[in-house]
N, C-alpha and C positions, 0 to 999 in steps of 0.2 A: 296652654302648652302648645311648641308646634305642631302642625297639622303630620302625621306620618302613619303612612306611607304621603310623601308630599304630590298632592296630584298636580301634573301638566295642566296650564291653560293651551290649549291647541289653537285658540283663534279667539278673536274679537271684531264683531260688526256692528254697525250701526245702519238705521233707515230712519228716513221722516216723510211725512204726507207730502202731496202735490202744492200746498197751495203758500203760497211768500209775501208773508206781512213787512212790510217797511216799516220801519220805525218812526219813518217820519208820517206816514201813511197814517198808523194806529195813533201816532201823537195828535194829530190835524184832528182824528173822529173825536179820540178822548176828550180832547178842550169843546168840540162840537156838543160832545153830550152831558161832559161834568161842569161847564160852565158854571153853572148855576149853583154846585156842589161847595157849601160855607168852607173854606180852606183852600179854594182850587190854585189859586195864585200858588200857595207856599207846594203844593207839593206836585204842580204842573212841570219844573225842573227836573221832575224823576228822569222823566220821555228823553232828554239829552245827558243825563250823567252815567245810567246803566252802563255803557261800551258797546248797545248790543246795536246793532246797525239791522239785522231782516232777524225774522223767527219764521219757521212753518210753520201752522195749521191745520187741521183734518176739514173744516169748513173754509171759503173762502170769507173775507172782511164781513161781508154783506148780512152773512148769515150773524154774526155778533152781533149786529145791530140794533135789534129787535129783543125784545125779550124773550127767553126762554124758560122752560121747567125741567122738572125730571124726565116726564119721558122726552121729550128732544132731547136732553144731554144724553140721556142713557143712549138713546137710539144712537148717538153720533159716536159717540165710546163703543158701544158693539160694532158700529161699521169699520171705523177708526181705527180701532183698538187689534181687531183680530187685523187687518190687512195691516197694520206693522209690526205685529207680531211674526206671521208669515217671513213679511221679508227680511227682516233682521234674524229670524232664528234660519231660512234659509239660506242668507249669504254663509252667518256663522260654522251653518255644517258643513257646507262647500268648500272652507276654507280651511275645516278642520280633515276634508278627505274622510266626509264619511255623510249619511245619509239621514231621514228622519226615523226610519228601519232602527236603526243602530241603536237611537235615543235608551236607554232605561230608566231615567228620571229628568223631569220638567221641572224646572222651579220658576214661576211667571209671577215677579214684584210688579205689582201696581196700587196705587194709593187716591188716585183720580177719578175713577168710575167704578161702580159696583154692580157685578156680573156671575149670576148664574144656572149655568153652567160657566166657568170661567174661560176665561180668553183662551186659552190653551185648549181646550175639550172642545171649542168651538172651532178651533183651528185644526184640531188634530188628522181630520176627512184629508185638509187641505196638503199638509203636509205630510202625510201617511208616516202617523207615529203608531205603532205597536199595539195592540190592545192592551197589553199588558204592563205598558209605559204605565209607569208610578208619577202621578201628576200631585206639586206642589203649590199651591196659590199661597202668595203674600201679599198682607193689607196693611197698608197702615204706617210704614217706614219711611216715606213721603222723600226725599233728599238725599237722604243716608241710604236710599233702599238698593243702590248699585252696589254697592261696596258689601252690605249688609246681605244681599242676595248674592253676592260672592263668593262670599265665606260660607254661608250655608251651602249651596254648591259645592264649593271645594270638601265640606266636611264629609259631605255624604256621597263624595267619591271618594274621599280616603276608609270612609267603614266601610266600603262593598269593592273592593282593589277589585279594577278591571272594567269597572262599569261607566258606561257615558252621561254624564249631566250634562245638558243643556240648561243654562240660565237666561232669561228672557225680563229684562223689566220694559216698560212701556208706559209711559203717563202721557195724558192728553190734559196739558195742566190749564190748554185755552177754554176748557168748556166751565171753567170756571169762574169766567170773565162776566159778570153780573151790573147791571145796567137798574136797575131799583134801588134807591138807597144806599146808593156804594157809600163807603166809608174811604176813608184813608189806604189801610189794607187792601182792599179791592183796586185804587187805581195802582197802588206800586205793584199789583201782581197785571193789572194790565199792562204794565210798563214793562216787564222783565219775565211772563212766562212764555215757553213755547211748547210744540208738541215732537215728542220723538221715541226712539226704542233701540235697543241693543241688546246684543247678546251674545255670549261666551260657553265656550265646550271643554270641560274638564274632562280628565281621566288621571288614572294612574297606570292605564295599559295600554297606552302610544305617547310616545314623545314628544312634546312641544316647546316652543322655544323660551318659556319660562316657569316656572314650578310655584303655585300659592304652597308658601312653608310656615305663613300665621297669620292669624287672624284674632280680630279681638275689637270689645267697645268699651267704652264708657258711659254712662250716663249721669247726669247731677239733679241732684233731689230739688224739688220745688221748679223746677222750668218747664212744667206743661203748657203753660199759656207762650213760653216764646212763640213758638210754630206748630203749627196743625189746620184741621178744617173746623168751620162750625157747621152744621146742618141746617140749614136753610129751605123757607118751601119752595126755593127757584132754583137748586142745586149746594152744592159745597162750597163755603164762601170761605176765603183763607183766613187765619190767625194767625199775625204778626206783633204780639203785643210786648214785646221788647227790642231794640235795636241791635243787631245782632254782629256788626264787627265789634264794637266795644266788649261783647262778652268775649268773640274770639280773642280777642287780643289781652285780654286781661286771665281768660282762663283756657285756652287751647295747651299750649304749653306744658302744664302740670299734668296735664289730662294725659297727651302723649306717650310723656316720659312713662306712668302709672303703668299705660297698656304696652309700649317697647317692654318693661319689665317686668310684666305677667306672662306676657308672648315668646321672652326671649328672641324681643328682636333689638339689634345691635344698632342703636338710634345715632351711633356716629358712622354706621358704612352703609346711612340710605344714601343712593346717589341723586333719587330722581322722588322729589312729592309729587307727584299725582293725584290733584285735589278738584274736590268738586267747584264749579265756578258761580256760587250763590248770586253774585253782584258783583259789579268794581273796586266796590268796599269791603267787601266782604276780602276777595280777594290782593286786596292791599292787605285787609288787616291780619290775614292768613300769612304775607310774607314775613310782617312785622313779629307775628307769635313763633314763627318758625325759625326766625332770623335770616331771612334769604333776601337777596340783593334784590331790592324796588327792580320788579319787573322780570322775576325768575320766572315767574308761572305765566311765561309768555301762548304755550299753546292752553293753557285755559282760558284767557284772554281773545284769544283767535276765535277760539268754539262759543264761547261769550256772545263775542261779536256776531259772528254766523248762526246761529242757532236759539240765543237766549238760554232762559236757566230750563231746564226739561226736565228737573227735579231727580229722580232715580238713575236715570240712563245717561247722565249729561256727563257724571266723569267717567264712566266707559266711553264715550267720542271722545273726552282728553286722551286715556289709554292707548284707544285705537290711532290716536295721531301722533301723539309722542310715539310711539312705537316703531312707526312709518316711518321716523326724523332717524332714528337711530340706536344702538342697541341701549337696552335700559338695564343694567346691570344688576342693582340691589333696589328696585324702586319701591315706596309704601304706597297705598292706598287711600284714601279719606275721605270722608265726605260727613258731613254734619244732618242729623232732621230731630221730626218730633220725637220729645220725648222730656227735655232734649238731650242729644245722643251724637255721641263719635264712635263711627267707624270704621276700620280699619284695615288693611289687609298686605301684608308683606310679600315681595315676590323675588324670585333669586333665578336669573338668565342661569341656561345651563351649557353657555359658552364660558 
C-alpha cells in the first residue's frame, strides 16, 4: 500500500575514504598476483569492460597486497566504517537544516563488515545523537540495501508523524578482496568493488523537495546462490554463481509491473529510474528490461565510472546526482541484492 502520511526525503549525501584506486593501477597488481590463477586469460578482460575508471578505498593499494584475516578486516571496517559514517550522516543533516540532537531514529545498512556495538552506537559520541535515539542496524541486503533501507526509513517515519529518520548505509566492499585461492568471483569483485556511504533524512514534519509515497520488493524462489557472501577464514568471500544481466533482462520486467501494482504506483508516469549501477552489463541489461534508450542511465554510468559498484549506497550517489541535474518529478528507485531481491521505492516532487 502507499506509504501515508507520505514522509519528505529532506536531503541526500554521500562520502568516500581518502585513498584512489585506478583501475589501471588494481588491473596491473591483479595480473601481478592472479597470473598464475588456471582461467586468468578469460576472465583478466573484466579490469577493461567494468566502465569503472578509479574507486576509493579505506586502506591505500598496498595494504591489499598482503594477505589478510578477520581481525585486520574487521579492524579496517571499525576504522572505515564509522568515519564514513560520520561524514555522510553529517553532510545529510546539514543539508536537511537540522542536527544529530534532532535524530529519533538511525537506521545504519551495512552487509560488509560485522560490528558490535554497531557503527552508529560507535559513532553516536561523534555525532551527538540523543540517548534516546532508537538505533536500527541492518545486515545482510548487500546491493539492494539503499533502496531497501529507504523504505524502512521512510515507513517508520510515516508510523511516528513528525519524527526525524536518518538512514545511513556504508559498505567497505574492498576488504573483501582476498588474495588465497581466489576463484573467478573474487577477481570480478576485485574488478568492480569500491568503498563508500550515504545517507538521507526523512520526516513527515518539515518539507522537502520530494515525498517517498511507495515502496515495495520482490523476491524469487530458489536464487540464493545468485549473490551473497560465503564465510571464509580470511574474511567474506563474494558469491556470484549465476550471471546476472541475463536474469535482469529476462525477469526484471514482470517483477516490476507485480510491485508498481501492489504499491499503486503508476509504472507509465515514472519519469526518471534511478537504478543501482551493478556493472556495465548489468546496466545495459537494465535499460533493455525497462525499455529505455541504450544509454538512459547515463548518471549511473558516470557514478560507475567514478566510484565503482559500493553495493548498498551506490544508487543514493545516482539519486544525489540526478537530483543536482534537475528536478525529478515522479522518479522510482531500484536496486537488485541477495536473496535474490528487487527493491523499490517511489517518489513524487512536491513542485
Amino acid at each position: 500500500m502507499p506509504l501515508s502520511p507520505a514522509p519528505a526525503l529532506l536531503s541526500v549525501a554521500s562520502a568516500v575514504p581518502p585513498h584512489v584506486l585506478a583501475q589501471s593501477e588494481v588491473a596491473a597488481e591483479a595480473e601481478r598476483l592472479f597470473a598464475g590463477f588456471p582461467g586468468w586469460n578469460r576472465v583478466a578482460g573484466v579490469f577493461a569492460s567494468t566502465g569503472i575508471k578509479t574507486r576509493r578505498a579505506v586502506r591505500p593499494i598496498d595494504w591489499y597486497l598482503d594477505p589478510k584475516g578477520w581481525p585486520e578486516r574487521t579492524a579496517a571496517y571499525l576504522d572505515g566504517g564509522t568515519d564514513l559514517l560520520v561524514e555522510a550522516a553529517s553532510r545529510a543533516l546539514d543539508r536537511a537544516g537540522l542536527s544529530a540532537a534532532d535524530v529519533d531514529t538511525v537506521v545504519t545498512v551495512s552487509s560488509t563488515g560485522i560490528a558490535t556495538p554497531s557503527l552508529e552506537a560507535r559513532a553516536a559520541a561523534r555525532l551527538g545523537f540523543r540517548p534516546d535515539a532508537r538505533r536500527v542496524p541492518v545486515f545482510g541486503l548487500g546491493c539492494a540495501g539503499g533502496i531497501a533501507g529507504l523504505a524502512l526509513a521512510a515507513r517508520l517515519a510515516a508510523a511516528e508523524p513528525g519524527s526525524a529518520v536518518l538512514l545511513v548505509a556504508v559498505e567497505l566492499c574492498t576488504l573483501s578482496f582476498r588474495l588465497n585461492a581466489p576463484d573467478k568471483a573474487d577477481i570480478v569483485a576485485t574488478a568492480l568493488f569500491g568503498d563508500g556511504a550515504a545517507a538521507c533524512v526523512l520526516s513527515t514534519g518539515a518539507a522537502g523537495p520530494h515525498l517517498v509515497t511507495a515502496a515495495g520488493d520482490h523476491s524469487w524462489p530458489d536464487t540464493l546462490g545468485i549473490m551473497g557472501w560465503e564465510v571464509g577464514e580470511d574474511g567474506f568471500g563474494v558469491i556470484f554463481d549465476r550471471a546476472i544481466p541475463p536474469f535482469v533482462t529476462a525477469e526484471l520486467g514482470a517483477a516490476l509491473d507485480a510491485v508498481c501494482r501492489s504499491e499503486g504506483v503508476d509504472r507509465g508516469g515514472i519519469d526518471r529510474f534511478v537504478c543501482h549501477p551493478g556493472g556495465t552489463k548489468v546496466l545495459t541489461a537494465l535499460e533493455s528490461a525497462l525499455k529505455l534508450d541504450k544509454g538512459s542511465l547515463d548518471v549511473e554510468r558516470e557514478v560507475l565510472a567514478e566510484f565503482g559498484n559500493m553495493s548498498a549506497p551506490t544508487v543514493l550517489f545516482v539519486l544525489e546526482r540526478a537530483a543536482a541535474r534537475g528536478p525529478l518529478r515522479s522518479p522510482l528507485l531500484m536496486a537488485m541484492g541477495p536473496g535474490f531481491t528487487l527493491s523499490c521505492a517511489a517518489l513524487r516532487s512536491r513542485e
